[in-house]
C-alpha positions in Angstrom: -33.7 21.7 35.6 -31.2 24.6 36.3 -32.4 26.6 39.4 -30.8 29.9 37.8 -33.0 32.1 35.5 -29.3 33.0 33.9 -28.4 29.6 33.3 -32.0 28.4 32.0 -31.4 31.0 29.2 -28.0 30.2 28.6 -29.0 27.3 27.9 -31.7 28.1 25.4 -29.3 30.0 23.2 -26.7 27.8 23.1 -28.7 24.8 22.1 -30.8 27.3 19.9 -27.3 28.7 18.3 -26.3 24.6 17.9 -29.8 23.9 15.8 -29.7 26.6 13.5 -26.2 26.2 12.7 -27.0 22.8 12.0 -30.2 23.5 10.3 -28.5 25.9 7.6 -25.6 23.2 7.4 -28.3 20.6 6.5 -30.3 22.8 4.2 -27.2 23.7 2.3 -26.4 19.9 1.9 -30.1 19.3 0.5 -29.9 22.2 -2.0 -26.5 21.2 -3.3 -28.0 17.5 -3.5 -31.6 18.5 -5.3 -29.8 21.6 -7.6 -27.7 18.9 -9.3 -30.1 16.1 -9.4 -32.8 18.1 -10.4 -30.5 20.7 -12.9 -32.1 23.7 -11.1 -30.2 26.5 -9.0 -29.4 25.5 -5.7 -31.8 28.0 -3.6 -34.6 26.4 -5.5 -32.8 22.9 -5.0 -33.1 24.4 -1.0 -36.3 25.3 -1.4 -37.6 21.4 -3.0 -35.7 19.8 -0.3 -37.3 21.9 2.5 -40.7 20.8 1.0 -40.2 17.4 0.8 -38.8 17.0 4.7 -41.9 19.0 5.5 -44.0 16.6 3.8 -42.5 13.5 5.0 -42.4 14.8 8.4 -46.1 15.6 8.4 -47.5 12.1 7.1 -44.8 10.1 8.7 -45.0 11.9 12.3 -41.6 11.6 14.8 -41.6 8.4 13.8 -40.9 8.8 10.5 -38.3 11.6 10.8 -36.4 8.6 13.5 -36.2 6.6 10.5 -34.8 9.0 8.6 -31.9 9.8 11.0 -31.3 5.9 11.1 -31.0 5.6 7.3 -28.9 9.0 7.3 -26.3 7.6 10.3 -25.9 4.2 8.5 -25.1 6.3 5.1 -22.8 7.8 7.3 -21.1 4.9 9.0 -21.1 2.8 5.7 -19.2 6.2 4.0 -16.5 6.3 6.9 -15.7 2.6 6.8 -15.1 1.9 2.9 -12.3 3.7 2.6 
């Protein structure tokens, strides 16, 4: 969409920069999540969580992984509005 070779890679790494810093964010939330629910260390809780996402986004497709975002964002709003 940008008519600047410049921009166009600007671009990239920025929104590249954004999705790994969310990514890692994520990850870290999973680990934490699966390390105490599962009573392992948290790289392997990482590690559990990573392979369960993978799986559910492979049988489920986009689809599934949009569902998934719904459940997490009404998790979220429910969290911000009891207290």
């Amino acid at each position: 969409r940008y008519y600047s070779d410049t921009a166009r890679l600007v671009a990239v790494v920025c929104a590249l920069f954004v999705s790994f810093t969310y990514v890692a964010g994520q990850m870290r939330g999973v680990g934490v999540v699966f390390s105490r629910f599962l009573e392992v260390d948290v790289n392997t809780g990482v590690v559990v969580g990573m392979a369960i996402v993978f799986m559910y986004a492979v049988m489920g497709g986009m689809k599934g992984i949009t569902y998934t975002q719904v459940a997490q964002y009404v998790v979220l709003i429910f969290a911000y509005m009891v207290p």
